[in-house]
N, C-alpha and C positions, 0 to 999 in steps of 0.2 A: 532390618530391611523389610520393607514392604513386601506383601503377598502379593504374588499374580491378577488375584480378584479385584485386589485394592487397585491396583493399577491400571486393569482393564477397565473397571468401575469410574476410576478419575478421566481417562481419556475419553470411556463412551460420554460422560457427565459433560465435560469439556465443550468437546464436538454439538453437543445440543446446545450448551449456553453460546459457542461462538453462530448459531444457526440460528439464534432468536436475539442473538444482537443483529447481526446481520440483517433480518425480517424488518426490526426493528428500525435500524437505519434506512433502508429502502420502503418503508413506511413514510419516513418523515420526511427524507428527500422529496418523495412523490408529492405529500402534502404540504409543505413549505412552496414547493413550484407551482400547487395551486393558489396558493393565498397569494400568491406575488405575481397572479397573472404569466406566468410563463411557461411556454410551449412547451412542451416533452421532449422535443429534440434538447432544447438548451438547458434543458433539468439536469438533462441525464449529461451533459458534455460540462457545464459550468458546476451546478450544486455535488452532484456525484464525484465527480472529480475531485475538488475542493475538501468534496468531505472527507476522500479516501486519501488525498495525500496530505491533511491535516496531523494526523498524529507523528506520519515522518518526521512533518519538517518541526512539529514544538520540540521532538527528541533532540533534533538539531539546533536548533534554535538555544536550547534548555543547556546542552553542553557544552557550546561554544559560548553564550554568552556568563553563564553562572558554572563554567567547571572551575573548582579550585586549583588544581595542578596541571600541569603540563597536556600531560596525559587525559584528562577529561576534554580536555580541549582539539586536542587532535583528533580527540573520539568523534567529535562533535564535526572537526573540516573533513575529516575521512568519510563519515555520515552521508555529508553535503554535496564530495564530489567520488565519492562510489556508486552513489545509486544510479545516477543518470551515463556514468562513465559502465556500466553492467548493462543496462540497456543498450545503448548505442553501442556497444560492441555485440550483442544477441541482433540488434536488428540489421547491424554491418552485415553478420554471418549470414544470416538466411536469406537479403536483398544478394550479396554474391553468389549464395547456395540456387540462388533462383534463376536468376541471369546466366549463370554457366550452364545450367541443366536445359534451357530455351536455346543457348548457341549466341546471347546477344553479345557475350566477350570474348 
């Protein structure tokens, strides 16, 4: 079993490498929007975006088209229509949480 140190060591370690990905990413975003001529507004709503729900959907993508059994497959439609079905039921919640707390329902 690992020691506390070790541990505390890989998380702080972690946290730094996913902060210099991150930099990293919104580096490139930024500058791909400039070679392509495009505004900051539509960087940040078409490139960022794109870039960030990129890895969801090849995981999706990845196990529905190429799982071997049953079960990689379903992994892959649950994937598909969990995410967006986890959202719209958070943003159901707080447009209702909003609306009752204003008196408009």
């Amino acid at each position: 079993m690992p020691s506390a140190w070790l541990t505390f060591t890989l998380l702080i370690g972690s946290a730094v490498v996913i902060y210099l990905a991150c930099e990293f990413f919104v580096n490139g975003v930024e500058w791909a929007g400039r070679r392509l001529n495009i505004g900051q507004t539509a960087t940040g709503t078409i490139l960022a975006a794109f870039g960030t729900a990129l890895p969801e959907s090849i995981v999706t993508f990845v196990a529905t088209a190429f799982g071997k059994s049953d079960a990689e497959r379903e992994l892959g439609v649950g994937a598909a229509l969990g995410g967006p079905l986890a959202l719209s039921t958070i943003a159901y919640g707080r447009s209702a949480w909003r609306l009752s707390s204003t008196g408009d329902i």
